[in-house]
PDB file of N, CA, C and O in Angstrom, chain B, residues numbered from 101:
ATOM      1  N   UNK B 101      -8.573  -4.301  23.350  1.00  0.00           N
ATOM      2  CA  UNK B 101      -7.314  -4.098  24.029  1.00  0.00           C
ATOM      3  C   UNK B 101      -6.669  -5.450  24.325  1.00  0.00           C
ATOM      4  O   UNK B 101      -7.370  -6.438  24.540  1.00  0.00           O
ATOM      5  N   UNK B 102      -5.528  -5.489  24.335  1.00  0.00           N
ATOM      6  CA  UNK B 102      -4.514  -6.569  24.742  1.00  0.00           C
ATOM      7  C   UNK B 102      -3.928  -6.477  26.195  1.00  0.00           C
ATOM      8  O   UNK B 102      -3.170  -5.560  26.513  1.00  0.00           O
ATOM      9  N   UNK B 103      -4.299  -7.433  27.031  1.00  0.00           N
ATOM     10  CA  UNK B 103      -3.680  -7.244  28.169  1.00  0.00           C
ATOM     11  C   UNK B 103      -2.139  -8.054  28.660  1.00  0.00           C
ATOM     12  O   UNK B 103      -1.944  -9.245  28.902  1.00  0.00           O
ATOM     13  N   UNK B 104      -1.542  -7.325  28.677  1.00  0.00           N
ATOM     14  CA  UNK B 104      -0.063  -8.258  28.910  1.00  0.00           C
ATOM     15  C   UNK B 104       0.329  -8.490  30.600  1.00  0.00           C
ATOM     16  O   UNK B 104      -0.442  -7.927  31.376  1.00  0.00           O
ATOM     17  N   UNK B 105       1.489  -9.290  31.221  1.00  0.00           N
ATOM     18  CA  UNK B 105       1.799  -8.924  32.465  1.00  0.00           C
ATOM     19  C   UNK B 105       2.551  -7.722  32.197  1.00  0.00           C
ATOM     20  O   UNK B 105       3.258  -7.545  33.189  1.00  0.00           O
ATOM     21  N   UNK B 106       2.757  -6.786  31.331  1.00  0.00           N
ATOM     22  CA  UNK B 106       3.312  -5.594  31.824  1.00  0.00           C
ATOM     23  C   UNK B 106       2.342  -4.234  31.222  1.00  0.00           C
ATOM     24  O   UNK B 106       2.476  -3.195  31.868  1.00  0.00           O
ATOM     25  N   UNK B 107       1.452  -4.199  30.115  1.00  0.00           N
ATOM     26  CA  UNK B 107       1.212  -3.311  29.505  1.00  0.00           C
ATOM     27  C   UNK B 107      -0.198  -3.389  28.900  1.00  0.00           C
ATOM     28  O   UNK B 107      -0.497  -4.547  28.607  1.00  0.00           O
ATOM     29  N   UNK B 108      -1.357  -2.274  28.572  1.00  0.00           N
ATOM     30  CA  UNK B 108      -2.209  -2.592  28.009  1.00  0.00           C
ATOM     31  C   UNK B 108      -1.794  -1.528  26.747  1.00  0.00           C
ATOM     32  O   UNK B 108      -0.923  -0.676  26.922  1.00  0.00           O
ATOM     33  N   UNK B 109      -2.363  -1.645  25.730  1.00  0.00           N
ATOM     34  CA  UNK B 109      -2.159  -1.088  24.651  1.00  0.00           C
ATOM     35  C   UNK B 109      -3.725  -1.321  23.483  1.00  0.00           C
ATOM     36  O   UNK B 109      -4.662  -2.115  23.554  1.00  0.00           O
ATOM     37  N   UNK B 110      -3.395  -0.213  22.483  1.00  0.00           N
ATOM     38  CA  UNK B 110      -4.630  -0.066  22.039  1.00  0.00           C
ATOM     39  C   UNK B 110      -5.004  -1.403  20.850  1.00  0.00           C
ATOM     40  O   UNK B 110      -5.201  -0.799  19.795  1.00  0.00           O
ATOM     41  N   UNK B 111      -5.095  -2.203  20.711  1.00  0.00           N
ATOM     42  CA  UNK B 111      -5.233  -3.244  19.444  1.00  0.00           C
ATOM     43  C   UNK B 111      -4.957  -2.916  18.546  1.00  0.00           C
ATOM     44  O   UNK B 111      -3.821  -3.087  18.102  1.00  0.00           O
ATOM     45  N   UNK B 112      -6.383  -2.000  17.601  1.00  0.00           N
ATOM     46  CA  UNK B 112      -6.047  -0.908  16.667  1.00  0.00           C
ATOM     47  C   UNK B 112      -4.547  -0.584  16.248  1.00  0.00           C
ATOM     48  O   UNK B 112      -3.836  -1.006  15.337  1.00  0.00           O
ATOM     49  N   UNK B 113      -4.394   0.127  17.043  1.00  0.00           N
ATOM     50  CA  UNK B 113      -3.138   0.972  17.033  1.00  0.00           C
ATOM     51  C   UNK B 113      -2.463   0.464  16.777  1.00  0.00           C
ATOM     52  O   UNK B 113      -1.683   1.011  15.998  1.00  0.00           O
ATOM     53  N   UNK B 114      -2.091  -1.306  17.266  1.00  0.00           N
ATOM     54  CA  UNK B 114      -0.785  -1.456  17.422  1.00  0.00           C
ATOM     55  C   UNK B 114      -0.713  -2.469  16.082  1.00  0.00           C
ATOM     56  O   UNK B 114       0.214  -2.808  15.345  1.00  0.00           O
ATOM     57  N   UNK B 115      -1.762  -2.701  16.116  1.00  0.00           N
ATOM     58  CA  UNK B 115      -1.861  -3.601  14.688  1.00  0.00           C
ATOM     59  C   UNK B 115      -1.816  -2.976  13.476  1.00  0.00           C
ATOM     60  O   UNK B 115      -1.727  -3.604  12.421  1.00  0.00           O
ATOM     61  N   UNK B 116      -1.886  -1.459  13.565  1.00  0.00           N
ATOM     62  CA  UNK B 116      -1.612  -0.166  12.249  1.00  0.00           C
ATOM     63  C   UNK B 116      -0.111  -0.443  12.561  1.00  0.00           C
ATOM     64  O   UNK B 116       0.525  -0.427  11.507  1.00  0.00           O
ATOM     65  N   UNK B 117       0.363  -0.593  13.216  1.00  0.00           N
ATOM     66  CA  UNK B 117       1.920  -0.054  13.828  1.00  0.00           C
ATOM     67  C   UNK B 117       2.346  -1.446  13.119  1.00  0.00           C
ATOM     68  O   UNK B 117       2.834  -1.308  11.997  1.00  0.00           O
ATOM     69  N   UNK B 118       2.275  -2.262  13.425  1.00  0.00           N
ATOM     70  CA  UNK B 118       2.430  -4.118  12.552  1.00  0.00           C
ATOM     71  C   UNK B 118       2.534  -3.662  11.153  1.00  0.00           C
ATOM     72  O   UNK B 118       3.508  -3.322  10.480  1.00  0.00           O
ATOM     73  N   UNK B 119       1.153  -3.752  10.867  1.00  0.00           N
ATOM     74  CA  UNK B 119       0.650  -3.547   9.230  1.00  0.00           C
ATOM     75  C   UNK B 119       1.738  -2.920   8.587  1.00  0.00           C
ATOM     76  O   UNK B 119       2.624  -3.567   8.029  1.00  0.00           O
ATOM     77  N   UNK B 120       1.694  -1.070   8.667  1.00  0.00           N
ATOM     78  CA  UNK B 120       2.483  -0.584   8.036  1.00  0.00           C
ATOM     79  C   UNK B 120       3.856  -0.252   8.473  1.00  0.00           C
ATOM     80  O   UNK B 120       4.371   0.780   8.043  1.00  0.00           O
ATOM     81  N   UNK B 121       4.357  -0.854   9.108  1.00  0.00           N
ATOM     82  CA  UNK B 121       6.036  -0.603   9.654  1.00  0.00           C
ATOM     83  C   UNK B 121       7.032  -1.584  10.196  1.00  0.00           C
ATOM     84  O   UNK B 121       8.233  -1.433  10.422  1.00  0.00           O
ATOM     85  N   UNK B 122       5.796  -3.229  10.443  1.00  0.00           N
ATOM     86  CA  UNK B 122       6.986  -4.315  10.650  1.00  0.00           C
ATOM     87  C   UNK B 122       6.995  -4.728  11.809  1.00  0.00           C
ATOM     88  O   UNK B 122       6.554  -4.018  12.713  1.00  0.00           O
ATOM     89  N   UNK B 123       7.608  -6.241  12.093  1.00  0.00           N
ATOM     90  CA  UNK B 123       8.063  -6.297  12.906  1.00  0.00           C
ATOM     91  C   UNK B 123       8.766  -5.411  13.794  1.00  0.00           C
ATOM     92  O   UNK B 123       8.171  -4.875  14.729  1.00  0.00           O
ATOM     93  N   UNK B 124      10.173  -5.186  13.539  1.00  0.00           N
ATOM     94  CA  UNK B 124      10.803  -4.569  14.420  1.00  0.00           C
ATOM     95  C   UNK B 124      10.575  -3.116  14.586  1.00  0.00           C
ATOM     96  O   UNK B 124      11.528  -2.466  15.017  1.00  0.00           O
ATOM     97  N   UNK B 125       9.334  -2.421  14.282  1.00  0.00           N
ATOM     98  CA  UNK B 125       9.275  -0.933  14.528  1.00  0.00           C
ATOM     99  C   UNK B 125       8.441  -1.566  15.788  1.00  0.00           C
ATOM    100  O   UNK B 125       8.858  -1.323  16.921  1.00  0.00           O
ATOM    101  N   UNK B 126       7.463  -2.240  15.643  1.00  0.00           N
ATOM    102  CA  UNK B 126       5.733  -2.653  16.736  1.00  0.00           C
ATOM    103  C   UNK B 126       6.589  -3.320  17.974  1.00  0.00           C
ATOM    104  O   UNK B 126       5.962  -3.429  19.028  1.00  0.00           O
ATOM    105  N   UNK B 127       7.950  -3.777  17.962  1.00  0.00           N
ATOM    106  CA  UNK B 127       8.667  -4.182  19.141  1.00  0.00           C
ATOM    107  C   UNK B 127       8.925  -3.324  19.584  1.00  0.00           C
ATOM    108  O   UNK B 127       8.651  -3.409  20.782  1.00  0.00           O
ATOM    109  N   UNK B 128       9.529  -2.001  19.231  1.00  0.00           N
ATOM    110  CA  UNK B 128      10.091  -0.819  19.361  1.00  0.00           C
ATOM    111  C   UNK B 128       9.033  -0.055  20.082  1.00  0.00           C
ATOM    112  O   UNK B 128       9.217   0.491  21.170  1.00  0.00           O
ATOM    113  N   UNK B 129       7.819  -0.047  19.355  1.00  0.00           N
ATOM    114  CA  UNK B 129       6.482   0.705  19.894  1.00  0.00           C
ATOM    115  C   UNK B 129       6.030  -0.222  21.253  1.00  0.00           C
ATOM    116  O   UNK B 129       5.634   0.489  22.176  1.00  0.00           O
ATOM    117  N   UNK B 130       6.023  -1.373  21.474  1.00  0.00           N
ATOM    118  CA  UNK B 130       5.922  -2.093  22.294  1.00  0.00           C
ATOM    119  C   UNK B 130       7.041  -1.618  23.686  1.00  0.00           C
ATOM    120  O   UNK B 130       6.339  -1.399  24.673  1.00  0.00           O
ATOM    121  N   UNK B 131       7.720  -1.525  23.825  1.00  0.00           N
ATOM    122  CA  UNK B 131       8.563  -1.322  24.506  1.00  0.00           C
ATOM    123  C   UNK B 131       8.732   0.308  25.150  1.00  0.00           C
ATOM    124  O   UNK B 131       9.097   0.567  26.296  1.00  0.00           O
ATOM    125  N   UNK B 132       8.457   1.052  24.357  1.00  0.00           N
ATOM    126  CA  UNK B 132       8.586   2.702  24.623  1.00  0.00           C
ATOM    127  C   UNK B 132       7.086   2.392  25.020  1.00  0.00           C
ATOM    128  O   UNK B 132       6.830   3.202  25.910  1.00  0.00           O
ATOM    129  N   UNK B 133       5.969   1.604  24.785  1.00  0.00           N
ATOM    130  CA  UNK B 133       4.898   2.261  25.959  1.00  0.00           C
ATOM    131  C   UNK B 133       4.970   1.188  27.370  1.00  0.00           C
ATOM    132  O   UNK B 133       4.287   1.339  28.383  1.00  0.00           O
ATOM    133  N   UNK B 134       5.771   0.315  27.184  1.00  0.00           N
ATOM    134  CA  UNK B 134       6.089  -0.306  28.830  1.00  0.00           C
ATOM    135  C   UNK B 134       7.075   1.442  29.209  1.00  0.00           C
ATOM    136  O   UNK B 134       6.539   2.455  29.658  1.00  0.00           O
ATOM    137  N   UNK B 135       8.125   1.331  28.954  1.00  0.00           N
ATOM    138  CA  UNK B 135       9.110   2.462  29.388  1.00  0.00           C
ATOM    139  C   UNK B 135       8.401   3.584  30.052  1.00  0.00           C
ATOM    140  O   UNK B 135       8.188   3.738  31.255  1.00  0.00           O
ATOM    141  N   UNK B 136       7.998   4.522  28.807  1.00  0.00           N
ATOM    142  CA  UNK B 136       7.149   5.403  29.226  1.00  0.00           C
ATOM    143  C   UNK B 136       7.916   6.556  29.693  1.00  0.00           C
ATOM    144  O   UNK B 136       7.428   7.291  30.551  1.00  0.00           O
ATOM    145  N   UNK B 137       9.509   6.862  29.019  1.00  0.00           N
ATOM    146  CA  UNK B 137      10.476   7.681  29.198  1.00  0.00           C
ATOM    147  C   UNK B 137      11.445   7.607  27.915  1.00  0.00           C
ATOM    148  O   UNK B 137      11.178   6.957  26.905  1.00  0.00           O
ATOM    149  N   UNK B 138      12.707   8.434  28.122  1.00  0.00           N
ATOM    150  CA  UNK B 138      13.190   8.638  27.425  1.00  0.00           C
ATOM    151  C   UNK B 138      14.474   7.608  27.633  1.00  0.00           C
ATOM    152  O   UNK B 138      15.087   7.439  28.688  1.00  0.00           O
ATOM    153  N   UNK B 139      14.702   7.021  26.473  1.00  0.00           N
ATOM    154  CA  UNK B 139      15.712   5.500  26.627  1.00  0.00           C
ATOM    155  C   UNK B 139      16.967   5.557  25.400  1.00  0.00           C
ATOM    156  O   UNK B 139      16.773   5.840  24.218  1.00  0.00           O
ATOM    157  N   UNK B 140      17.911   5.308  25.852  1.00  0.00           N
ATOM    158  CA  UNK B 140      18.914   5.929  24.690  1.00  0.00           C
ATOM    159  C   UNK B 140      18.754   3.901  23.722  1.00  0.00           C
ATOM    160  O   UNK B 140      18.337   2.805  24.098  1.00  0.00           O
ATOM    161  N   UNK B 141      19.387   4.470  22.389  1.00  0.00           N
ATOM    162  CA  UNK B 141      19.469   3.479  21.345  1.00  0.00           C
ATOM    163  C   UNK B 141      19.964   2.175  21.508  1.00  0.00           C
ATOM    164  O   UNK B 141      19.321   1.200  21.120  1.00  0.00           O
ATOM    165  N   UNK B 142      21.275   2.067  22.161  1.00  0.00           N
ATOM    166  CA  UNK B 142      21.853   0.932  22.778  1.00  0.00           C
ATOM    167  C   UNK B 142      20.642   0.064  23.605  1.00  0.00           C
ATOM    168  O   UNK B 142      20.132  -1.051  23.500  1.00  0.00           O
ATOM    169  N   UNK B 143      20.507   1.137  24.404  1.00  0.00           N
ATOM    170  CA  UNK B 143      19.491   0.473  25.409  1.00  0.00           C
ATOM    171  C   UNK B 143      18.254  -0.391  24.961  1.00  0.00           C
ATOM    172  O   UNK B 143      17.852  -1.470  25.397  1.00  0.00           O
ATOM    173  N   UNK B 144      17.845   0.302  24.099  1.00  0.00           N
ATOM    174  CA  UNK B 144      16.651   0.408  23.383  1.00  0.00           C
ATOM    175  C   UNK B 144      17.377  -1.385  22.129  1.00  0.00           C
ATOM    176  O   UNK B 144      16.943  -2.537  22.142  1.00  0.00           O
ATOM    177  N   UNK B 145      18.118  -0.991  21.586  1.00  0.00           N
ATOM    178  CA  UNK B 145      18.143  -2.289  20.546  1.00  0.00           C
ATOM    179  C   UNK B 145      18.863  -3.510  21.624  1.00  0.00           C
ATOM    180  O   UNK B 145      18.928  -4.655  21.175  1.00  0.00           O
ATOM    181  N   UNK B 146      19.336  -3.271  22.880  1.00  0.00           N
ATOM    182  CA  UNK B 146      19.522  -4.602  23.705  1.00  0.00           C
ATOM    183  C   UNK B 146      17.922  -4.947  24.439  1.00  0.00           C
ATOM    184  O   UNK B 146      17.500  -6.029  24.847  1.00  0.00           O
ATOM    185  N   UNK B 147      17.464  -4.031  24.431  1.00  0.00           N
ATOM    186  CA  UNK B 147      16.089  -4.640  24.958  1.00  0.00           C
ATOM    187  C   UNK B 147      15.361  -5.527  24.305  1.00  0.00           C
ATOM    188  O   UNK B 147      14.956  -6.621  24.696  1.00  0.00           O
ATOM    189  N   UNK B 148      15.165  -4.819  22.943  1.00  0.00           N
ATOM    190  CA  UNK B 148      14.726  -5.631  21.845  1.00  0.00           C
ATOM    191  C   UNK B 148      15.272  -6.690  20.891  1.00  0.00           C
ATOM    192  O   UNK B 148      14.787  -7.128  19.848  1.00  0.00           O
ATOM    193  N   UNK B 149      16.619  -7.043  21.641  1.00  0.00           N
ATOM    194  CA  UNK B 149      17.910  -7.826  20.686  1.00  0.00           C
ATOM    195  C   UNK B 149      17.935  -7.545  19.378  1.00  0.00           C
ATOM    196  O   UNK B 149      17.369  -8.266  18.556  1.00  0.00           O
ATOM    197  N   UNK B 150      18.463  -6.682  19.123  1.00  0.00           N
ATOM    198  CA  UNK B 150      18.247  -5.864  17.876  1.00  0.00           C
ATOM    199  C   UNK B 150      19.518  -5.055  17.658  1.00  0.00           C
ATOM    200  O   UNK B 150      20.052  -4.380  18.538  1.00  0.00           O
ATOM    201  N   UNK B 151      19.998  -5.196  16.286  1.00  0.00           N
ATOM    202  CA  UNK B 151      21.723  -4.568  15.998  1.00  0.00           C
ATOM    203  C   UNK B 151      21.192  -3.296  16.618  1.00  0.00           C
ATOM    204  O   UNK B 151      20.116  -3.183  17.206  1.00  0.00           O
ATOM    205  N   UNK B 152      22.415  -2.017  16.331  1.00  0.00           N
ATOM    206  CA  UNK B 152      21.894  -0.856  16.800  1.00  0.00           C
ATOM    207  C   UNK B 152      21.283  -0.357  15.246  1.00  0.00           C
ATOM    208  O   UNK B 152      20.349   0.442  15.193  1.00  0.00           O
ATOM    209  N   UNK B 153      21.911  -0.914  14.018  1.00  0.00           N
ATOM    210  CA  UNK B 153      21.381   0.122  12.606  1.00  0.00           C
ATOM    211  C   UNK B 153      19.500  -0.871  12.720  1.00  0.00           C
ATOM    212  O   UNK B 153      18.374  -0.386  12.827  1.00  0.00           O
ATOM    213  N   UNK B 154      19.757  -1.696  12.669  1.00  0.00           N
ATOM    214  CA  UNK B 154      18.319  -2.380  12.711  1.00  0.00           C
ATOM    215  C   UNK B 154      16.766  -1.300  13.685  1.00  0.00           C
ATOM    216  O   UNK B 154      15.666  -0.802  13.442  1.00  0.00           O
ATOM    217  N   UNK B 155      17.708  -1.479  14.764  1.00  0.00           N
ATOM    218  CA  UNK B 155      16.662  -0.405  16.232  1.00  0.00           C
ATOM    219  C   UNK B 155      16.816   0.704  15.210  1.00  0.00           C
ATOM    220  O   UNK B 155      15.780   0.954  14.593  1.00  0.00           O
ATOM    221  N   UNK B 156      18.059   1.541  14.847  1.00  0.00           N
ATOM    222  CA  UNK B 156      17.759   2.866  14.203  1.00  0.00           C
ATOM    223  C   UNK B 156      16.468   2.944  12.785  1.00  0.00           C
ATOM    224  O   UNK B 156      15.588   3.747  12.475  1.00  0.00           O
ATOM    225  N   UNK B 157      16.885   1.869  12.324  1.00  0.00           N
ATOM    226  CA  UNK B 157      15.605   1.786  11.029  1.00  0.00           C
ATOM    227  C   UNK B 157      14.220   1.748  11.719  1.00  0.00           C
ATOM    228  O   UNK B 157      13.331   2.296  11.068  1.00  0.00           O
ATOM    229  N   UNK B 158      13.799   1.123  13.100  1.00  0.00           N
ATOM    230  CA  UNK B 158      12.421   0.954  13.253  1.00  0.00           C
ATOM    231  C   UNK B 158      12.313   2.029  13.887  1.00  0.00           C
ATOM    232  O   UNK B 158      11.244   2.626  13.765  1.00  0.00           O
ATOM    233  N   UNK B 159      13.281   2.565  14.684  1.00  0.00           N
ATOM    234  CA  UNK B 159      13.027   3.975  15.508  1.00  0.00           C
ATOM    235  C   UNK B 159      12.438   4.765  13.908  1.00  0.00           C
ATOM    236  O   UNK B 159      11.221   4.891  13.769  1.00  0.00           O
ATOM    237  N   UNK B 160      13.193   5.155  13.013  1.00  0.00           N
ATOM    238  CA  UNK B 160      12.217   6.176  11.997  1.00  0.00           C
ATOM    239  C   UNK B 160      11.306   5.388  11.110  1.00  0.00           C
ATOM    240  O   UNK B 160      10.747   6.092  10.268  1.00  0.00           O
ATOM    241  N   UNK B 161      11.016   4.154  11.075  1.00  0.00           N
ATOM    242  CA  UNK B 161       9.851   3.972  10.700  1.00  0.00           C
ATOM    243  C   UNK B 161       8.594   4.352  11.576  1.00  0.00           C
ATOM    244  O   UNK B 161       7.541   4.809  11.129  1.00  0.00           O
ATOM    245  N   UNK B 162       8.880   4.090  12.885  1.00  0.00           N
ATOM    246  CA  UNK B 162       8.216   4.416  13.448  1.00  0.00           C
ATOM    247  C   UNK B 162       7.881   5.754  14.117  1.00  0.00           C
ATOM    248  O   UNK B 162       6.869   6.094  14.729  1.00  0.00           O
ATOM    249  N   UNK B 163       8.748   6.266  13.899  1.00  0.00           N
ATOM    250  CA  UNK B 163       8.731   7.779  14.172  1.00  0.00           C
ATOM    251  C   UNK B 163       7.948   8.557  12.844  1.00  0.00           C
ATOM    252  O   UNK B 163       7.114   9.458  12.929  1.00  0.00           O
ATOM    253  N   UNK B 164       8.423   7.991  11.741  1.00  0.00           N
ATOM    254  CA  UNK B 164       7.298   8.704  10.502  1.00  0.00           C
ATOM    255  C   UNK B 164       5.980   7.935  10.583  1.00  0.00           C
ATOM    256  O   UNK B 164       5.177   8.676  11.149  1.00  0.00           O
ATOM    257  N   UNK B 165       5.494   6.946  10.311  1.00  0.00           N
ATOM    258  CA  UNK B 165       4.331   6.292  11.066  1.00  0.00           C
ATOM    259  C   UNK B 165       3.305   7.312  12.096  1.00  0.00           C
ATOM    260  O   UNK B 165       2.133   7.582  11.834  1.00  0.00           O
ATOM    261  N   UNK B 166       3.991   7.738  13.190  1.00  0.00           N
ATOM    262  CA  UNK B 166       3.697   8.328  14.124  1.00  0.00           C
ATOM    263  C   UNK B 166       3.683  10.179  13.837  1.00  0.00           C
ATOM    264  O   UNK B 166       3.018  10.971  14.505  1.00  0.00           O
ATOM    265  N   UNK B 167       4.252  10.403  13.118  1.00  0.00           N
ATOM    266  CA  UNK B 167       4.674  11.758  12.535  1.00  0.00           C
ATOM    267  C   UNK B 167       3.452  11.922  11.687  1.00  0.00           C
ATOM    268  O   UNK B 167       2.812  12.972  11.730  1.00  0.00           O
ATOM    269  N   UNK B 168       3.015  10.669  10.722  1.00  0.00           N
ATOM    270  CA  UNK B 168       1.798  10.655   9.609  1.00  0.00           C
ATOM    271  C   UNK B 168       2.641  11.229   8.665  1.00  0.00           C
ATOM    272  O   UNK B 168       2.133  12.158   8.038  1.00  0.00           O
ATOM    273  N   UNK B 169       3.972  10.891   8.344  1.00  0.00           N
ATOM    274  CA  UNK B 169       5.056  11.025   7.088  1.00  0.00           C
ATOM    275  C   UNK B 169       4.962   9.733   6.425  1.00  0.00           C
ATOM    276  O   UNK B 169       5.243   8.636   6.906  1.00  0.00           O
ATOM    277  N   UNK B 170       4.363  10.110   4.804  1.00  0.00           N
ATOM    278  CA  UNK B 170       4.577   8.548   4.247  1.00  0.00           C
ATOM    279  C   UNK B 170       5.891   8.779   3.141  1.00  0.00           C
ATOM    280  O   UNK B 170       5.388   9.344   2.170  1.00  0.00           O
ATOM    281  N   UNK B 171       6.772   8.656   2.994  1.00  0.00           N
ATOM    282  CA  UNK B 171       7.587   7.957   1.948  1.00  0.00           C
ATOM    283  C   UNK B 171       7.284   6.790   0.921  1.00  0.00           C
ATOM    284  O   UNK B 171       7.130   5.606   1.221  1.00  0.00           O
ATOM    285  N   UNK B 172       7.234   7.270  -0.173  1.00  0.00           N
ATOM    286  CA  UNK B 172       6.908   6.954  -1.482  1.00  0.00           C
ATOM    287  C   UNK B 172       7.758   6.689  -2.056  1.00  0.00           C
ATOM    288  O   UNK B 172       8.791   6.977  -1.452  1.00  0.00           O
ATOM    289  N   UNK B 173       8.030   5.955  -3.618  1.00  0.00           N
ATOM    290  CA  UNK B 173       8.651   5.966  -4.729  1.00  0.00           C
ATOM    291  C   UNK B 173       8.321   6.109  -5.541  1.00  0.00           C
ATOM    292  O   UNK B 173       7.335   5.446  -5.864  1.00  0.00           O
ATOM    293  N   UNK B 174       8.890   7.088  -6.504  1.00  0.00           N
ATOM    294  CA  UNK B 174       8.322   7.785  -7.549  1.00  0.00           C
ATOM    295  C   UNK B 174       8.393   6.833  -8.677  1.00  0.00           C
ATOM    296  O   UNK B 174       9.416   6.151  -8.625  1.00  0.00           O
ATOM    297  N   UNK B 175       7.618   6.575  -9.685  1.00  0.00           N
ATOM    298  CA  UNK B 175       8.113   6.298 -10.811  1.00  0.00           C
ATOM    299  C   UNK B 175       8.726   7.090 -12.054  1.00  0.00           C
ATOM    300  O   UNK B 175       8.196   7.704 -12.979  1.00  0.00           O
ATOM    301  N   UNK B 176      10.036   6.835 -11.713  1.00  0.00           N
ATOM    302  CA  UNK B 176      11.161   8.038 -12.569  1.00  0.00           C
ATOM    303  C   UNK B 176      11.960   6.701 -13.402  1.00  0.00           C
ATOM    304  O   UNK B 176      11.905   5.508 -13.701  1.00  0.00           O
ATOM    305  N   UNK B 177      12.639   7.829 -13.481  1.00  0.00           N
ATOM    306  CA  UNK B 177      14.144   6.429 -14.056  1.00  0.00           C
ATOM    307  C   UNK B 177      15.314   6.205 -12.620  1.00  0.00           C
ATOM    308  O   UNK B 177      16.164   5.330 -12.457  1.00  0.00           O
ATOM    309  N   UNK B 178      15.036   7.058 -11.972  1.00  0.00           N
ATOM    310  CA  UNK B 178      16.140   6.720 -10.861  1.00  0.00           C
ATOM    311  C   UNK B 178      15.277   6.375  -9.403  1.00  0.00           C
ATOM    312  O   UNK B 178      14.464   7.033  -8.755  1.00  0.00           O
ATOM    313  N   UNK B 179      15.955   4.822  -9.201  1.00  0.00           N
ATOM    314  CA  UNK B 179      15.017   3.890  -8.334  1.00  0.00           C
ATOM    315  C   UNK B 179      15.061   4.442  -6.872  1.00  0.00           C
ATOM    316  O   UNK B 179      14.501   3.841  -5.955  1.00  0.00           O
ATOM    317  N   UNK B 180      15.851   5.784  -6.659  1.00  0.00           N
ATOM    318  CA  UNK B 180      16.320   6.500  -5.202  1.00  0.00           C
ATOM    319  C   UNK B 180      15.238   7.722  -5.476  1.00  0.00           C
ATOM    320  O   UNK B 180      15.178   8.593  -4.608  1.00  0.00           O
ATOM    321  N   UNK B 181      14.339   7.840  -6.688  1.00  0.00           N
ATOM    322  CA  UNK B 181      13.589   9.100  -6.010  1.00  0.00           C
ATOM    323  C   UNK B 181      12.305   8.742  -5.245  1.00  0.00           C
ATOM    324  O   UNK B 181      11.457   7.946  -5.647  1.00  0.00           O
ATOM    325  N   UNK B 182      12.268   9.469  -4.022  1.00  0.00           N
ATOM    326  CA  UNK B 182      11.087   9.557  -3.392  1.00  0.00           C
ATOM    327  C   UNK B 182      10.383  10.421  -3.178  1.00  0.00           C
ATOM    328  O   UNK B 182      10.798  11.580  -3.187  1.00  0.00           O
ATOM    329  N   UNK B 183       9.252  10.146  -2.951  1.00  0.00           N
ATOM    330  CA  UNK B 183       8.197  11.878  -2.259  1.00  0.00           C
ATOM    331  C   UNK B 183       8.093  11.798  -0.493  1.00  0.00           C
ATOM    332  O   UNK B 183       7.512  10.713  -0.466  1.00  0.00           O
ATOM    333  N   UNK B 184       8.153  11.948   0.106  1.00  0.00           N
ATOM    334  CA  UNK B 184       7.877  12.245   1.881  1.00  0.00           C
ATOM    335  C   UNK B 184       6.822  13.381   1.543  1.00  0.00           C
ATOM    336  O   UNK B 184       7.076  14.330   0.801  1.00  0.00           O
ATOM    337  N   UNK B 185       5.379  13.128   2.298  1.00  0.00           N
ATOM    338  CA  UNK B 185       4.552  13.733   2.411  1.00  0.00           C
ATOM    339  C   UNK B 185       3.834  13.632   4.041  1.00  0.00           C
ATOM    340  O   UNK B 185       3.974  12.666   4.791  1.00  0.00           O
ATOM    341  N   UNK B 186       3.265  14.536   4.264  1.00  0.00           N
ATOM    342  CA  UNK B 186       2.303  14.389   5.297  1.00  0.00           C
ATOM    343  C   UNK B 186       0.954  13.675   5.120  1.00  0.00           C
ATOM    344  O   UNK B 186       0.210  13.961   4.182  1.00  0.00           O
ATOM    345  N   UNK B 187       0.651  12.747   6.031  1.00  0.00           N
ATOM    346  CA  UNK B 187      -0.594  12.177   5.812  1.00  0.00           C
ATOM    347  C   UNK B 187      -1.656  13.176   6.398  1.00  0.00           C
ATOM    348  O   UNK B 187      -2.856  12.909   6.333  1.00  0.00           O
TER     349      UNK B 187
END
């Protein structure tokens, strides 16, 4: 565990949350477990100094992450097909 002056959090976890989703999703995840409520987007990407489309991209990375939705790319001829599956 990591102990902060505001938050403990799981290591593990948050370092899966790093790994597969980035910087700015694990700030995002960082922040909603200080909160620990429901925080609108504005709020949420001035906390994290973060545009609002930027916060919106880590909000659903991290929301599929957390969902266990992986998004894929297929190998087709068209570089926009994907699969979304459940992990």
């Amino acid at each position: 565990m990591i102990w902060t002056t505001s938050m403990i959090i799981e290591t593990d976890a948050a370092m899966d949350i790093l790994r597969e989703c980035g910087t700015e999703a694990f700030a995002v995840y960082c922040f909603l477990e200080v909160r620990k409520g429901p925080v609108g987007i504005e709020d949420l990407a001035k906390a994290c100094s973060f545009s609002i489309e930027t916060t919106e991209r880590a909000v659903q990375k991290l929301g599929e992450y957390q969902l266990g939705i992986r998004v894929q790319r297929l190998s087709t001829d068209t570089p926009d097909s994907k699969v979304v599956e459940l992990r």
